[in-house]
C-alpha positions, -999 to +999 in steps of 0.1 A: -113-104-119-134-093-150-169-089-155-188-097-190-210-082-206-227-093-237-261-069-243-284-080-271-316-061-281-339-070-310-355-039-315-375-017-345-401-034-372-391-058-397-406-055-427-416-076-457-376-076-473-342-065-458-334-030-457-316-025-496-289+001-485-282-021-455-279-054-472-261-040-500-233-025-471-236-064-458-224-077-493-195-049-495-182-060-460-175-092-477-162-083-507-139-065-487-125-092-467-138-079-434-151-103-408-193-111-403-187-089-367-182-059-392-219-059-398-228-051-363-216-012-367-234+009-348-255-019-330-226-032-311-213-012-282-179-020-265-184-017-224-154-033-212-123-052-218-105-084-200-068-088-203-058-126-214-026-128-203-014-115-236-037-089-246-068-069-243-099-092-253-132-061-257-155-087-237-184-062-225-203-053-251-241-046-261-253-059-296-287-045-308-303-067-331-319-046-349-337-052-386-308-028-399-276-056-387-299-085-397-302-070-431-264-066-431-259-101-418-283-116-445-263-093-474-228-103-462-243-143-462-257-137-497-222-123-508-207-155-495-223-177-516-253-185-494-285-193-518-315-166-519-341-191-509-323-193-477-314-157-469-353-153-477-362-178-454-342-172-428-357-129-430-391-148-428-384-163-398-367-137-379-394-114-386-421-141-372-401-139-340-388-105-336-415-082-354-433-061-328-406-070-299-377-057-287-362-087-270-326-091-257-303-116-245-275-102-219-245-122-212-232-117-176-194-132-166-168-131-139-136-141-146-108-150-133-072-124-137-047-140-160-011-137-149+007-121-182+040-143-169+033-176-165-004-181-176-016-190-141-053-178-140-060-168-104-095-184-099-110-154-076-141-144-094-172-136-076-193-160-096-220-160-073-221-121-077-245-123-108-273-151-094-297-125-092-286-097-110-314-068-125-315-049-154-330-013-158-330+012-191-340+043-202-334+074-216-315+100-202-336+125-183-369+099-182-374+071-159-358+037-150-380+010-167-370-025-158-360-054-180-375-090-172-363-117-188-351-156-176-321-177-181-312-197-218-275-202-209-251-210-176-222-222-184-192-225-155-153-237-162-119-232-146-108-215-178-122-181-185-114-195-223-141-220-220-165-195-210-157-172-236-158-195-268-191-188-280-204-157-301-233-135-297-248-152-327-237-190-317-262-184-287-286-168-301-288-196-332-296-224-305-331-213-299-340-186-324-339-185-365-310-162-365-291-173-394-260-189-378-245-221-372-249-228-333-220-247-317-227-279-293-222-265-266-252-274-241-273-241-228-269-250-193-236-269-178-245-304-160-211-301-147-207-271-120-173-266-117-146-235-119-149-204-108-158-189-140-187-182-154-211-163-180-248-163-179-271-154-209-304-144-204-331-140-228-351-103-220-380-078-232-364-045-236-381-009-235-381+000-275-367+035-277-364+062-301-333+053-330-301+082-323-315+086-283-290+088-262-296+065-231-285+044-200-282+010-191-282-002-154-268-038-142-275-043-110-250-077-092-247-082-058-219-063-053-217-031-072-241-016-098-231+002-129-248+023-156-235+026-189-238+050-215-251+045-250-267+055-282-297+039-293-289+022-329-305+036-359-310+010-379 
């Protein structure tokens, strides 16, 4: 069994125009042949990993959407050929949504172990584990300050696959102006079936101080956990 994590904060101010040295290192990802995922740097922290039945998949992670990784984003899109008009509009509307929060969506998963033989995927998960799971952050040394936030996706499968399809971005495009092309997969499952599952769930995080070093606590029905991370500095 595996556990996912998917950790996204939208945190700092955005301002009028992209950050120039961090749209410019958008547009030399591309012209590098690197993926989009390059952009996320520093924002995007690896918690865990899920093994396939062939290999390691880094499935618990926290992405920070900060104003630094949309300016990235927007400068590897412009690099791609996307017009101006539409990276400008796309910073206009992000910053109408984002500016003065520091929102988050986390993605929560059980999964089902994979055997590396024969493919069998032993459907044990605890999916029922994360119904009323609680979020916490902070600093290290200062207090717990609690995350609320409400549900924006639920989907369940017999195939941890199915659950897993979907990026960060895909998500987030489905009910935000984050400038990506959202797949059709519904937010919540009308069929409950499978015993895998991921949760996303839309949340107002504490803003902290860029370069702090601090703590996130998941709280499921059957274990907590607090994990370790640096603040993103842009």
């Amino acid at each position: 069994m595996a556990s996912l994590i998917c950790f996204l904060a939208l945190s700092g101010e955005f301002g009028n125009t992209p950050i120039p040295a961090e749209f410019e290192e958008g547009q030399k990802i591309f012209k590098r042949k690197k993926g989009i995922d390059r952009t996320e740097k520093d924002a995007r922290i690896v918690i865990g990993k899920w093994f396939d039945g062939e290999q390691m998949q880094n499935v618990e992670e926290a992405v920070f959407l900060t104003p630094g990784l949309l300016s990235r984003w927007l400068g590897f899109q412009t690099a791609s050929g996307i017009p101006k008009e539409t990276v400008e509009n796309s910073w206009k509307q992000c910053t109408a949504q984002f500016s003065g929060k520091s929102l988050a969506i986390i993605r929560l998963a059980r999964l089902g172990t994979v055997d590396p033989h024969d493919g069998d995927v032993e459907n044990v998960a605890a999916i029922e584990a994360i119904d009323n799971v609680q979020f916490e952050m902070k600093t290290i040394g200062k207090e717990w300050q609690k995350i609320s936030f409400h549900i924006v996706q639920d989907l369940q499968n017999r195939q941890p696959t199915d659950v897993l399809k979907e990026t960060w971005d895909q998500v987030l495009a489905k009910f935000t102006a984050w400038p990506s092309t959202p797949t059709t997969n519904e937010l919540v499952s009308e069929i409950r079936w499978g015993r895998n599952r991921r949760l996303s769930f839309l949340a107002e995080v504490p803003t902290l101080d860029a370069g702090s070093k601090c703590e996130l606590k998941i709280v499921e029905k059957d274990r907590t956990r607090i994990i370790p991370f640096t603040y993103p500095k842009s």
